[in-house]
BAKOLLUM-758040 format. One record per residue (C-alpha): x, y, z; residue number from 1. Coordinates in Angstrom, 2 decimals. Each point is the difference from the previous one (the first is absolute). Example, Ala and Ser with C-alpha at 12.3 -4.5 7.8 and 13.67 -1.06 7.14 Angstrom:
2
- xx  yy  zz  nr
- 12.30  -4.50  7.80  1
- 1.37  3.44  -0.66  2
This chain:
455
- xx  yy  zz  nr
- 65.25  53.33  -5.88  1
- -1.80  1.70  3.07  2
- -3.06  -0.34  -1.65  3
- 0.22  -3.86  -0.38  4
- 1.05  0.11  3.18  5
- -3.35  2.29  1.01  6
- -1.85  -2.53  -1.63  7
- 1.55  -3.14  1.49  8
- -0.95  1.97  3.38  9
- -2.99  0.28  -0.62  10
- -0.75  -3.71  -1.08  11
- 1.62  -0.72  3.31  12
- -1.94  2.48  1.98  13
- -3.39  -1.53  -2.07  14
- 1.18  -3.71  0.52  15
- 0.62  0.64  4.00  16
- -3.43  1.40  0.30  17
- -1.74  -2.63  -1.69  18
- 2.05  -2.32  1.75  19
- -0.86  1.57  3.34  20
- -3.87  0.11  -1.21  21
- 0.45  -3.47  -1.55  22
- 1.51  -1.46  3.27  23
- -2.70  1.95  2.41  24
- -2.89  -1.05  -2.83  25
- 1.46  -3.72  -0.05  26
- -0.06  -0.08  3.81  27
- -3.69  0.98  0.13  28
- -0.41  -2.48  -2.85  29
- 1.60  -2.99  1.95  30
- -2.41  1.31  3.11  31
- -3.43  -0.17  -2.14  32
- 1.15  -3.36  -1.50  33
- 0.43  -1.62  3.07  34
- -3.59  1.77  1.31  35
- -1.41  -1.83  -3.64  36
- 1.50  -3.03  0.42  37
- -1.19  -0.04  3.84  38
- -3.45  0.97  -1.06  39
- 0.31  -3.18  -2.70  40
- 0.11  -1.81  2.49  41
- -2.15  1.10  2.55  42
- -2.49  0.41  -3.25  43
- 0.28  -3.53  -0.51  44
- 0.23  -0.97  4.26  45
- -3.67  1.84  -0.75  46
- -0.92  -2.35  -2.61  47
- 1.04  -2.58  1.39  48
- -1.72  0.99  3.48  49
- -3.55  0.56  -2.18  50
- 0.12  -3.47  -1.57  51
- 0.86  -1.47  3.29  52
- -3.22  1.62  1.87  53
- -2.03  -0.83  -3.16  54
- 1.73  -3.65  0.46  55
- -0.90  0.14  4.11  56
- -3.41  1.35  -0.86  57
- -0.23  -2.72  -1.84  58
- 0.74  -2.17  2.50  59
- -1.95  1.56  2.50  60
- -2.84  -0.34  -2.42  61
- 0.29  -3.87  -0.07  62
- 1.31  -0.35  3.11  63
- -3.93  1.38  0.58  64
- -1.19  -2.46  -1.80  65
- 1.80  -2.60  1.93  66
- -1.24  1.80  3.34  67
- -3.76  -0.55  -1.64  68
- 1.14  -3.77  -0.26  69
- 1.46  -0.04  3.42  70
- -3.05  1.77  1.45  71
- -2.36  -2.84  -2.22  72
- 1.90  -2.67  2.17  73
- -0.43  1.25  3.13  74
- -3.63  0.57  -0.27  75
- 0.03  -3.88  -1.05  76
- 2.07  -0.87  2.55  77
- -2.25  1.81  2.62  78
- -2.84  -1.67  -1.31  79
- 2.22  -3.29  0.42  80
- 0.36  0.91  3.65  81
- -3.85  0.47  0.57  82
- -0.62  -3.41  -1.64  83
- 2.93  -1.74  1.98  84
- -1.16  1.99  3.19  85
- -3.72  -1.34  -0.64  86
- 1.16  -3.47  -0.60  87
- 2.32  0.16  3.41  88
- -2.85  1.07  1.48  89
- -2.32  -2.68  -1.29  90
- 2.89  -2.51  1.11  91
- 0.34  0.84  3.41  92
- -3.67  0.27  0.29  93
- -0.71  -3.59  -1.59  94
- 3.58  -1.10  2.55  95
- -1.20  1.36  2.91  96
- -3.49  -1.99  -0.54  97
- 1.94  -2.85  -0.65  98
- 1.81  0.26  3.07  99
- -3.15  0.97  2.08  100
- -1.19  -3.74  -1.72  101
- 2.62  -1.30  0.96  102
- -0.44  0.90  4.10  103
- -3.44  -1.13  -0.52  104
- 1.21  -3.74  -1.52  105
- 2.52  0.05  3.00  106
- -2.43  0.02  2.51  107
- -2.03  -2.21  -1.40  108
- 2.49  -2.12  -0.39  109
- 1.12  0.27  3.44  110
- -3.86  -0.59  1.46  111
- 0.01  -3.23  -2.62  112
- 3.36  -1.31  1.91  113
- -1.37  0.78  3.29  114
- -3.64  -1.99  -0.69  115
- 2.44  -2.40  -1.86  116
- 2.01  -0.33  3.49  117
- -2.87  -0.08  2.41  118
- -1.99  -2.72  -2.02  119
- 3.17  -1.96  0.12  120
- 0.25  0.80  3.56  121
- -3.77  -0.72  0.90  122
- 0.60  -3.83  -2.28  123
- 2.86  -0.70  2.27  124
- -1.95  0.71  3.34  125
- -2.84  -2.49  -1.67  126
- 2.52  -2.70  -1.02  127
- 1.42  0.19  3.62  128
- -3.38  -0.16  1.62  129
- -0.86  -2.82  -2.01  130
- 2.88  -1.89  0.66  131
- 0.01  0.53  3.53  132
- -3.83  -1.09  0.25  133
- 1.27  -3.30  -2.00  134
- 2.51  -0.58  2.36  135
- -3.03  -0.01  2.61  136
- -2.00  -2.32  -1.95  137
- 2.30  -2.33  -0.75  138
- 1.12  -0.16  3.52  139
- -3.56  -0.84  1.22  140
- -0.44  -1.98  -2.47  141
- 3.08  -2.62  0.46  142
- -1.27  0.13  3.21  143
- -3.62  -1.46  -0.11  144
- 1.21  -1.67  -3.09  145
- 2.16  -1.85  2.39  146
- -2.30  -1.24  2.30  147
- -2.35  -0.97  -2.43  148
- 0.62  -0.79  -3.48  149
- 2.74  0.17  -2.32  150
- 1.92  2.89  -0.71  151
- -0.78  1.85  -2.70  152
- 1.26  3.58  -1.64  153
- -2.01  3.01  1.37  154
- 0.50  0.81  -4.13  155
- -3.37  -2.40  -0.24  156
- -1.98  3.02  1.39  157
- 1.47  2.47  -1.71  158
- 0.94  -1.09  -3.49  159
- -2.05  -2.38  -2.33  160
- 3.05  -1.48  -1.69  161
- 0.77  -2.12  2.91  162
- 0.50  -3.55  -0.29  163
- -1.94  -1.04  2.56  164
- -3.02  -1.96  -0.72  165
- -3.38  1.47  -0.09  166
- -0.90  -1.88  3.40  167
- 3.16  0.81  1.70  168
- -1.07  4.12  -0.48  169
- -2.99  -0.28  0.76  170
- 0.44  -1.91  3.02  171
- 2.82  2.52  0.58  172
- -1.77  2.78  -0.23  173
- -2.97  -0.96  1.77  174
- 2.45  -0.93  2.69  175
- 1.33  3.64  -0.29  176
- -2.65  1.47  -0.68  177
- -1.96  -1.46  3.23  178
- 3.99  0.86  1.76  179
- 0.45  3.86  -0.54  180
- -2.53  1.68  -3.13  181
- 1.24  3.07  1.39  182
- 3.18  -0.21  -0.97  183
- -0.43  -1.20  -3.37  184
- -3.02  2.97  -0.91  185
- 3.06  2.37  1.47  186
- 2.49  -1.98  -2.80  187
- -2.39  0.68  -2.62  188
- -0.26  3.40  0.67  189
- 3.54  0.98  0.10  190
- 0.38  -2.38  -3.78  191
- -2.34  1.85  -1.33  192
- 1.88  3.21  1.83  193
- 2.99  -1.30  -1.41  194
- -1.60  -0.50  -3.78  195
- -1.02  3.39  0.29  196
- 3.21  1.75  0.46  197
- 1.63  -1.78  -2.80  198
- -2.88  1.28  -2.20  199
- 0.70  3.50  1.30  200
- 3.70  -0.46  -0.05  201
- -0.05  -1.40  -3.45  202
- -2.12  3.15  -1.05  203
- 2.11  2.45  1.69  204
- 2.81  -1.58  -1.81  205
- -1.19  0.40  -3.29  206
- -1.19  3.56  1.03  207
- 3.90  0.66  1.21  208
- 1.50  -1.59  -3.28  209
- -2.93  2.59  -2.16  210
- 1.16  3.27  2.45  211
- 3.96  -1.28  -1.07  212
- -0.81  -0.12  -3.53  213
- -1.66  3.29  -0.09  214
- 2.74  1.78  2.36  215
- 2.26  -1.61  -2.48  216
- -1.40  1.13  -3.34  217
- -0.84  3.56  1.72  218
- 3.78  -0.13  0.54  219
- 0.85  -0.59  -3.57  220
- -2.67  2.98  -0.78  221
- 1.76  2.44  2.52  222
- 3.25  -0.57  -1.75  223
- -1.06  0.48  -3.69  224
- -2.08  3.18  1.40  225
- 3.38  1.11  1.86  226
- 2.09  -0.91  -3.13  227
- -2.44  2.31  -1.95  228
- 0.30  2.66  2.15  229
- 3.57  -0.28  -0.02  230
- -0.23  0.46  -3.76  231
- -2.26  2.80  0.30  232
- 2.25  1.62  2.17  233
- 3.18  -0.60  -2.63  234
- -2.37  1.42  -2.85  235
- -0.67  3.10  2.08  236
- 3.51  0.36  0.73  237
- 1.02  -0.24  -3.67  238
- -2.91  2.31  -1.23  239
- 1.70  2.91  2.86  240
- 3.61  -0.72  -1.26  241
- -1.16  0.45  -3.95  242
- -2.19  3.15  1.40  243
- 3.20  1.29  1.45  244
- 2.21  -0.77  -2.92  245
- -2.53  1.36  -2.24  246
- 0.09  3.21  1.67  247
- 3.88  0.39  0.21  248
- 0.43  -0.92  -3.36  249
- -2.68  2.99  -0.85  250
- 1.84  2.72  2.59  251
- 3.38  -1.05  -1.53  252
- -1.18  0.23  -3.49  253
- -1.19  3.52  0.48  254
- 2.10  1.28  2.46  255
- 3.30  -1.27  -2.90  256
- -2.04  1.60  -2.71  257
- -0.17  3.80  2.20  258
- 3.52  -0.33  0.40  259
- 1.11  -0.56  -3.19  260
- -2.26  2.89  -1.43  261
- 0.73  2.37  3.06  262
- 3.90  -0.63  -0.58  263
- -0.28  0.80  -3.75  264
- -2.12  3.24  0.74  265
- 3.03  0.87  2.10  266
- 2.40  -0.96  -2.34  267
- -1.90  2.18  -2.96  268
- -0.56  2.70  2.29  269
- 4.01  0.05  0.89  270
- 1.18  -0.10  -3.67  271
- -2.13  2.86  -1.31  272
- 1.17  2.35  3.01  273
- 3.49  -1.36  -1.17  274
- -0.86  0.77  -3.36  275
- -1.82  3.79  1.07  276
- 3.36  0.57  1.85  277
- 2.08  -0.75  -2.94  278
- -2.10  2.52  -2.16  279
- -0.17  2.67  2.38  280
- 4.55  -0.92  0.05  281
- -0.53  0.37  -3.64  282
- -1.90  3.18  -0.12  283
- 2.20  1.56  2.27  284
- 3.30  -0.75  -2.07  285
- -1.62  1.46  -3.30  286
- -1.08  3.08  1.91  287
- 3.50  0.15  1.45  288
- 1.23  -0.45  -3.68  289
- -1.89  2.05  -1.75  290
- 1.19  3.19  2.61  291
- 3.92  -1.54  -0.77  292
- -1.31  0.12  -3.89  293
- -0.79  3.46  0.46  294
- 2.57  1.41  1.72  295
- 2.71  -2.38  -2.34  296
- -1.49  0.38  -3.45  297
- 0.38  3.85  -0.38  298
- 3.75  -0.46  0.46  299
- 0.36  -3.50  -1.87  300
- -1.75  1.27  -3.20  301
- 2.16  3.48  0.33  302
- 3.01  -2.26  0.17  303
- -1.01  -2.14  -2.66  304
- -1.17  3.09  -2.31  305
- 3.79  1.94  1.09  306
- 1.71  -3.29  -1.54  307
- -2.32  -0.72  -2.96  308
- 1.10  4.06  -0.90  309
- 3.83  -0.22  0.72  310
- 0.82  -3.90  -0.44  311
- 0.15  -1.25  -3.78  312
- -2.41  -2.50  -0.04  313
- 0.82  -3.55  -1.64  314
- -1.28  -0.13  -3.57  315
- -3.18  -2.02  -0.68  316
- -0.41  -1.76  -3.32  317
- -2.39  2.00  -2.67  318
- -3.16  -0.08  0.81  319
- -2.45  -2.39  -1.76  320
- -2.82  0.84  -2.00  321
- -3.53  1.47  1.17  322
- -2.43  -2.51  0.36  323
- -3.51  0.35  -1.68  324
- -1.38  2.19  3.13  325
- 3.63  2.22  -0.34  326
- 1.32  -1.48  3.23  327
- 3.99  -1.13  -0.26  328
- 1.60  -2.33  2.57  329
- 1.66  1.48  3.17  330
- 2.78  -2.01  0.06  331
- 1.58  -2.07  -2.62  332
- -0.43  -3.34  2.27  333
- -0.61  -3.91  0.10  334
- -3.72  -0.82  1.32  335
- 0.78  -2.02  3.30  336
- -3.97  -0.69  1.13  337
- -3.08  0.99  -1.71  338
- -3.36  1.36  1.57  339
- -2.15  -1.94  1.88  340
- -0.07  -2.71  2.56  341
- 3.41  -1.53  0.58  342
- 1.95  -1.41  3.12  343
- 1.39  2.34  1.78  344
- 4.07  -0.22  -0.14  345
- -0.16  1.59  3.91  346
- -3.15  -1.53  1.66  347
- -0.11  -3.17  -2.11  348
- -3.55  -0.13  -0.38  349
- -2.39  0.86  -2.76  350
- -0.87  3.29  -0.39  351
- -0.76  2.15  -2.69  352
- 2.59  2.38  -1.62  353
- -1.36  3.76  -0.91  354
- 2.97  0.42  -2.78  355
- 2.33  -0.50  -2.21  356
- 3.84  -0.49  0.74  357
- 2.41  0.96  -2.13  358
- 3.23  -0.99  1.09  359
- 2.98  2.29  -0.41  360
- 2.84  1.05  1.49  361
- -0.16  2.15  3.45  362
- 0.96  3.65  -1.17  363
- -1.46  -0.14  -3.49  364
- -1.89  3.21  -0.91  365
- -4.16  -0.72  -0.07  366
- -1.35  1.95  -2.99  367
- -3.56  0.94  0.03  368
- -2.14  -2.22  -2.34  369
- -1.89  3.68  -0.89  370
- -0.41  3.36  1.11  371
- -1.60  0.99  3.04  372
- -0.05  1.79  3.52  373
- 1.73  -2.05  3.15  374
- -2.02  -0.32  2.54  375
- 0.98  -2.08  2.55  376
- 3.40  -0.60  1.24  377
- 0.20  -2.06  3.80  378
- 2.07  -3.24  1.49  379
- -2.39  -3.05  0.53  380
- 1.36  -2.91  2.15  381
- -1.12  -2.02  -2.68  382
- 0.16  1.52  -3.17  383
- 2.92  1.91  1.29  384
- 1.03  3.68  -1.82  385
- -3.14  0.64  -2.30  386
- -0.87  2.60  -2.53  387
- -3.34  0.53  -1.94  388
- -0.39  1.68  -3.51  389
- -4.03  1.50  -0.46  390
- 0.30  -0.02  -4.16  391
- -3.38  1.28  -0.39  392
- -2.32  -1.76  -3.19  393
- 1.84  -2.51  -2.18  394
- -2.26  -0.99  -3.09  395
- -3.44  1.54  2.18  396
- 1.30  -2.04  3.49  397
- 1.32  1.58  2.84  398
- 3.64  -1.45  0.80  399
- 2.36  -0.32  3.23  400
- 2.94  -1.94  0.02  401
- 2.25  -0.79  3.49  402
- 3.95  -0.96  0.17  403
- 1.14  -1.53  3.06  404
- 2.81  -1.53  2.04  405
- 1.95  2.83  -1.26  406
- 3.76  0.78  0.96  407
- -1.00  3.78  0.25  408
- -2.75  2.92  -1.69  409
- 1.67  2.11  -3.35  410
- -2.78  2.36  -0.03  411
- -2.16  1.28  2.94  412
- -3.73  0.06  0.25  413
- -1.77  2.20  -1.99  414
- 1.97  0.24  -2.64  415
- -1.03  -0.12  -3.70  416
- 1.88  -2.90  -1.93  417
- 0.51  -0.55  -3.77  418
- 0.02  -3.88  -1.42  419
- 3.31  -0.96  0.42  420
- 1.23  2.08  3.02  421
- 1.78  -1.33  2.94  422
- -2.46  -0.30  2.90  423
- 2.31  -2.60  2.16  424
- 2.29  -2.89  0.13  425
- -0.25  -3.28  0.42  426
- 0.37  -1.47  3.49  427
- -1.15  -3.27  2.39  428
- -1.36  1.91  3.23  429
- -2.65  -1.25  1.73  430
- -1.39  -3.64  -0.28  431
- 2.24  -0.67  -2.89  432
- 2.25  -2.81  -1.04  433
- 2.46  1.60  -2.42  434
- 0.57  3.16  -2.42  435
- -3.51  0.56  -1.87  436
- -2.90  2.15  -1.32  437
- -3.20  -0.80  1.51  438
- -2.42  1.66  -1.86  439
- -3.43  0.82  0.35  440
- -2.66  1.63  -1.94  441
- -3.77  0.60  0.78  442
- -2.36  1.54  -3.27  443
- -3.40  1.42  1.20  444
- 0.91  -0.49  3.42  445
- 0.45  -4.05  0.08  446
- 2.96  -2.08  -0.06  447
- 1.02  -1.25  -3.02  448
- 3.20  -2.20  -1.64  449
- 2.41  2.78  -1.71  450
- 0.98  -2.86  -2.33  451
- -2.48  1.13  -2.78  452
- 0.18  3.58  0.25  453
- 4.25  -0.57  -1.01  454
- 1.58  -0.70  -3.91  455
């Protein structure tokens, strides 16, 4: 009775320092998987990051191309300005002729109208003078006709188309004549005076209505030459604004495109230091972990080893038969995932699994598959408790085999085992999602599936 009671001790003793390593272990585990799972994702913010810079690159690439474009433009739209500039020049040139032609037609013009007025001027003075020297004649006339013939119009002398009778002018103009010649030689001078100014008033009328017609159509010519200066000046204005366009549309392209690629290089250059600081977090909790592994594993396997010794251990089923290469199964278990690439049941993404599980129940005894030296026993945050097995040469290859996620270590390292002893029990520490075996095996120093090496 007190050695049952010894024995349940010790289990208790055993289970409350695994539990205490367990617990410590599992809180380190929880820390590295949220380090892992933040350096997923700042992995991936990485990625991401890359393919956007390769994406803004890209851009900036074309948005090159488009500044080559832009640039193309404004070189034609300079050259637009030099050809609207040239033709604004040529246009104010060609108005500002005009315009001088225009003065010029003015003033002649004006010197027309003023030879136009004075010949008018000089035929009124002649009219006047010849009617007043009528009004003389005729007035001597009536008189002398008076006392001695009959009266007759003074028109006799002066115009043929009188109806006087041939006899009656000449006796009237001798009778004049003989009267006052002087008068009627000054008559004759101012109606030939008088004829004269018409003939120069008539020309300087024409001359006038020539100057108008000239002022006019140099009028009309000013106007399309200011019209087409006007148009020059529109073109020019049009060829600057597309110049000026052209050339924001250029600094905008480029200056968008720098952005976007200098924003990405930040962006890339933040997520790797995110991701560098989440490695060096990393690297610091396995050191950490692997000092707590030291310091914990000496007393967890002595724990483990003081139970296997005093505690009766459950009975396993018999053992199955040795396979061609003499290996045995560890555990008499249900394969839960085979080796390879798999999703993972933690991470959910696809990944490639270095084992075989063998699902059992937590506490079953792990036989070894042959005999062999342990060499390794240590807590992984992933793999949890682990324990490797050196067996030497099987059939000419040299063998290792690893059990992990372990409940706790039956034998310590070092020790020789036979095929068939207890090395450990079945557990679900570490990244685990229930009771199972994960095991491992590597022959000639490479992985390899334990599948065909077992009956």
């Amino acid at each position: 009775m007190r050695r049952l009671t010894r024995v349940r001790l010790a289990a208790i003793v055993c289970s409350i320092t695994l539990a205490f390593a367990g617990t410590a272990m599992v809180a380190h585990a929880d820390d590295i998987d949220q380090l892992n799972a933040q350096k997923t994702e700042a992995d991936q913010k990485v990625s991401q990051a890359a393919a956007d810079l390769d994406q803004s690159t890209a851009n900036f690439v074309a948005a090159q191309g488009r500044v080559s474009d832009a640039t193309t433009k404004v070189n034609e739209a300079a050259a637009n300005v030099a050809v609207a500039q040239q033709a604004l020049n040529a246009a104010e040139a060609a108005l500002a002729e005009a315009q001088a032609q225009g003065k010029v037609k003015d003033a002649e013009l004006a010197q027309a109208q003023a030879a136009l007025a004075a010949a008018q001027a000089k035929e009124r003075e002649g009219q006047a003078k010849i009617d007043a020297q009528k009004s003389a004649i005729n007035a001597y006339a009536r008189s002398i006709v008076q006392d001695s013939m009959p009266l007759m119009s003074v028109a006799s002398l002066i115009d043929a188309t009188s109806t006087a009778s041939l006899s009656n002018r000449v006796q009237w103009n001798d009778t004049v004549l003989s009267s006052n010649q002087v008068d009627l030689d000054g008559l004759r001078a101012l109606q030939e005076e008088l004829e004269q100014a018409r003939i120069d008033s008539q020309f300087a009328q024409n001359r006038a209505d020539q100057a108008k017609k000239e002022a006019d159509a140099q009028i009309a010519a000013t106007a399309e030459v200011q019209r087409s200066a006007e148009q020059a000046r529109d073109g020019l204005q049009s060829a600057l604004d597309q110049q000026r366009e052209a050339l924001a549309t250029q600094q905008a392209a480029e200056a968008a495109a720098q952005q976007a690629k200098s924003e990405d290089e930040a962006m890339l250059a933040q997520t790797q230091a995110e991701a560098a600081n989440i490695d060096a977090k990393i690297a610091e909790e396995h050191r950490l972990a692997e000092e707590r592994r030291l310091a914990e594993e000496a007393a967890a396997a002595q724990a483990a080893r003081d139970a296997a010794n005093q505690a009766t251990p459950q009975p396993d089923p018999a053992p199955p038969a040795a396979s061609s290469d003499g290996l045995i199964w560890p555990v008499n278990a249900v394969i839960t995932d085979l080796y390879g690439y798999r999703w993972h049941p933690i991470w959910g993404s696809w990944m490639f699994h270095d084992g075989l599980d063998l699902g059992a129940s937590c506490g079953l005894s792990i036989k070894a598959p042959a005999g062999g030296v342990i060499t390794d026993e240590y807590y992984s945050s992933g793999y949890g408790y682990r324990l490797f097995i050196d067996h030497g040469y099987v059939n000419g290859h040299h063998m290792v085999t690893s059990y992990n996620h372990m409940s706790g270590y039956a034998l310590g390292t070092g020790t020789w085992v036979s095929q068939g002893d207890t090395v450990g029990y079945v557990g679900t520490t570490g990244n685990s999602t229930g009771c199972h075996l994960h095991l491992m095996m590597w022959v000639d120093g490479s992985g390899t599936d334990p599948l065909p090496y077992l009956p």
